[in-house]
N, C-alpha and C positions, 0 to 999 in steps of 0.2 A: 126667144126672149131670155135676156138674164136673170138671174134668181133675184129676186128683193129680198130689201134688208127688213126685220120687224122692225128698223128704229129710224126709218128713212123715209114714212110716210109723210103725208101732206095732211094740214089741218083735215080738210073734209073725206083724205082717208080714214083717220084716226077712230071721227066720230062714226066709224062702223064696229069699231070694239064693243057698242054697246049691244049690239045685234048678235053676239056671240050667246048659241041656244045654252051651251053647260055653263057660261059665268055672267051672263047680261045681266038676269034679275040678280045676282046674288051678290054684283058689283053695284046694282042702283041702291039695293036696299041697305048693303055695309056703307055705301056713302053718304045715305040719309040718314042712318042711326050714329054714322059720326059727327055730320056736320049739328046733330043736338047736345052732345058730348061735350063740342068743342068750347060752347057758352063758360062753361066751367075752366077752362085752360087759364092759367097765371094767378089763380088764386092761393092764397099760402093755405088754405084749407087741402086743395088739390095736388099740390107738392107733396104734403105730409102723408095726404094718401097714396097718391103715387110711389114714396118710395117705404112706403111700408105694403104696396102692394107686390112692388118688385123684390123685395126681401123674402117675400111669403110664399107667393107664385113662379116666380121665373128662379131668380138665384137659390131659394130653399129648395124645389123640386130636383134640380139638377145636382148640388148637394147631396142630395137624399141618394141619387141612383150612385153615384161615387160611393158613397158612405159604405151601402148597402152591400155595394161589390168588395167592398173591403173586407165587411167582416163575413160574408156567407163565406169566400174562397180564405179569410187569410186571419182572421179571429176566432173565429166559433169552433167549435170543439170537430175535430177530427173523425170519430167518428160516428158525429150526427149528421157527414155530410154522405147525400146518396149519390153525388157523381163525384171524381175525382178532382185535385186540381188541375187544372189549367198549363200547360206549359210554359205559357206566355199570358202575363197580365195586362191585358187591354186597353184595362180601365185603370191607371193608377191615377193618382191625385193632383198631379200635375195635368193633365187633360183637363179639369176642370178650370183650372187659373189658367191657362192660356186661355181659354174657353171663355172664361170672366172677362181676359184685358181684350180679347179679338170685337166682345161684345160691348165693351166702355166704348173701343175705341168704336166702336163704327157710329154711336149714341154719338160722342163727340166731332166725330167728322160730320154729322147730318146736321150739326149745330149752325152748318153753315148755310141751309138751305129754311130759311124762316119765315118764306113768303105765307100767307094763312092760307091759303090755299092747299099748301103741299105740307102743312103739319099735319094734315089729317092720313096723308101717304105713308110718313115721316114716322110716326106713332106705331100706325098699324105696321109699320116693318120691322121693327123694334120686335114687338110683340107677337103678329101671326105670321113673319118669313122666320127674323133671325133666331126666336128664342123658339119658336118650332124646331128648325136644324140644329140647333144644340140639342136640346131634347131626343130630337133623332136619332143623333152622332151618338152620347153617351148610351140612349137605350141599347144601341146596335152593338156596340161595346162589348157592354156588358152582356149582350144576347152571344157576341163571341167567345168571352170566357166558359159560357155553357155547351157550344157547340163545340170549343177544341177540348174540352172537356169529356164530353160525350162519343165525339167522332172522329176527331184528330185533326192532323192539318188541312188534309183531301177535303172535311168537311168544312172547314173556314174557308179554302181556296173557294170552293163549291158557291158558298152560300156568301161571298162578298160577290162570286162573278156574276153568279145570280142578280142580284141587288142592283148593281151597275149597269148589266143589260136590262134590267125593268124600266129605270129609272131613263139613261141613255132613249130608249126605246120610247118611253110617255113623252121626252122632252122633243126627240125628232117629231114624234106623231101633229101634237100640239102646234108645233110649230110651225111645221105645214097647213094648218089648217087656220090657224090666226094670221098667214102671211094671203091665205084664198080671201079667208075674209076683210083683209084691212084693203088690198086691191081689187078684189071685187073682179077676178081672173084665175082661170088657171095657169098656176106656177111650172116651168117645166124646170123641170130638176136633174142634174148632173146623172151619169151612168153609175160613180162609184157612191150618189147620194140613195139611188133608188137600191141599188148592192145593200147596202149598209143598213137599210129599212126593214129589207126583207131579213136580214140576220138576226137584227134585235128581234123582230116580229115571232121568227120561229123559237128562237129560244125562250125567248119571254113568252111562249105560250107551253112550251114542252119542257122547259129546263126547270119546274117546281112537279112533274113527272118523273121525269130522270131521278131528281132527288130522294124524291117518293120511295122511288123501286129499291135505287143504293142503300136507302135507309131500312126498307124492310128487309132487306135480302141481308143486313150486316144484323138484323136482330136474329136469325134464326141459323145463322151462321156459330155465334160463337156456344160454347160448350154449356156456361155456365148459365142459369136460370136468372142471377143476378145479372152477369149480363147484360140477357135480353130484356131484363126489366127496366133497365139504366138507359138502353138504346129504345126501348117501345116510348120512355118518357122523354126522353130527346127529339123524338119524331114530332111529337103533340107539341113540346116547346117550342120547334121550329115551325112548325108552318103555324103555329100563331103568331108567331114573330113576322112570319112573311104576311100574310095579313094585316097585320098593325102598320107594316110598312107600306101593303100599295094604299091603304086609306089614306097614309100619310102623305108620301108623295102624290097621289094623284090628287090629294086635295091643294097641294101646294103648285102643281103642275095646271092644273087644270080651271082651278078658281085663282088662288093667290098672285099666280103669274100672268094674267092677263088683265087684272083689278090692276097690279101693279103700272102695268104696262100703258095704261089709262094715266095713272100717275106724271108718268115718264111727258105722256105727250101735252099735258095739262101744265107741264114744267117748259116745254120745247117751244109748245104756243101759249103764253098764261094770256094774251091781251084776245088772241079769238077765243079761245075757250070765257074767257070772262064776260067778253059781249053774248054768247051764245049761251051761258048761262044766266044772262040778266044781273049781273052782279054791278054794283059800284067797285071805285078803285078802292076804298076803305075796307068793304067785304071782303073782296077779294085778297088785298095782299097784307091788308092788318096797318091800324099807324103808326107803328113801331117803324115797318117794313120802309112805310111812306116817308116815315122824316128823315133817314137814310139815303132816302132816292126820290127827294124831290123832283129828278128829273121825269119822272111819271106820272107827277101833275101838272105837267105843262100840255 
């Protein structure tokens, strides 16, 4: 059998996304608490909140971690700093404004998808896919300035390849197992897919190990007590870093990307999905949508 695609299912494939044991309830119940939300959508009360929320929470935060990076490595007094600069600045200011217009533009590319149905997709991507991965990106950043800081290059090469193979490794895993469940069969998979599995597998479970050892083995190595005091707190920084990151990805891997994926097919089929959830044409795609596309009430 050939591999399936996740995005080639059939209506009454789809509706087995819901059946999925780590994001079933957490897609019904984020879909319930939005479809109460949405009563509120196009009111000028809702606007003004809305963009004094986006000011505060998504663009302020992100802000903030820029800022911060600015002046701990490249403001603040020299010698109140306990690690050294940086080689390389990660984080400079620019990262953030491309960051801003990547994040307008994709708000205004989605302007284009207005059916009522899929603003509630629409919103939430905005907010817990894309302004998640920014957040991500900068914090990781800035988690760089610390570690080439601390450890050198070997330690940024280290702790990006790490990252990549976690990440790579959740997204193959995942994927597999949302493609069992949407056909409702076991999937046979390539020789160099099953290769590739077991790679990420082993390092992603030994390669924050390896780190470990490198990291203790370079604090007792060098001469100075400073030093090893500089390298004992690089060690704590980083694997809280790595931490911060698999809750991240794995919540975006694991819930976000399958909720989404519900989305996707709720776009693909909107007239079964809308029978099958009881919905009228108005409910479902809004009158906005309808005097547009009269031809849907016919």
């Amino acid at each position: 059998m050939t591999k399936k695609s996740l995005f080639k299912a059939s209506f009454e494939e789809s509706l087995n996304l819901l059946d999925d044991g780590v994001s079933g309830k957490f897609a019904r119940d984020n879909y319930q608490d939005a479809l109460k939300k949405e009563q509120f959508r196009g009111t000028k009360k809702s606007y003004v909140w809305l963009v004094i929320l986006t000011i505060l929470f998504i663009i302020g935060p992100n802000w903030l971690i820029v800022s911060l990076n600015n002046y701990l490595f490249y403001h603040s007094n020299p010698r109140d700093l306990t690690v050294p600069l940086p080689a390389i600045n990660f984080l400079p200011y620019w990262v953030f404004w491309i960051s801003l217009a990547i994040w307008t533009f994709l708000i205004i590319l989605g302007k284009r998808y207005n059916q009522q149905f899929i603003l509630i997709y629409r919103g939430q991507f905005h907010f817990m896919v894309t302004f998640i991965i920014w957040l991500f990106v900068e914090l990781n950043l800035l988690s760089l300035n610390l570690v080439c800081a601390i450890t050198g290059f070997w330690g940024v090469f280290t702790f990006v390849g790490l990252m990549l193979v976690m990440i790579l490794s959740m997204i193959f895993s995942k994927c597999q197992s949302l493609e069992k469940l949407l056909y409702g069969e076991n999937i046979k998979y390539s020789s160099s897919d099953k290769l590739f599995s077991r790679v990420f597998a082993i390092i992603s479970k030994y390669g924050g190990l390896v780190i470990a050892i490198w990291l203790v083995v370079r604090i007792f190595l060098p001469s100075s007590m400073e030093n090893r005091n500089i390298l004992a707190t690089g060690l704590g920084i980083l694997f809280s870093i790595l931490i911060l990151n698999v809750i991240t990805i794995a919540f975006e891997i694991y819930f976000m990307f399958p909720y989404m994926l519900q989305g996707y097919y709720k776009w693909k089929y909107p007239e079964e999905y809308r029978e099958w959830e009881g919905k009228t044409l108005e409910e479902w795609y809004g009158k906005k949508y309808l005097k547009k596309h009269k031809e849907l009430l016919k």
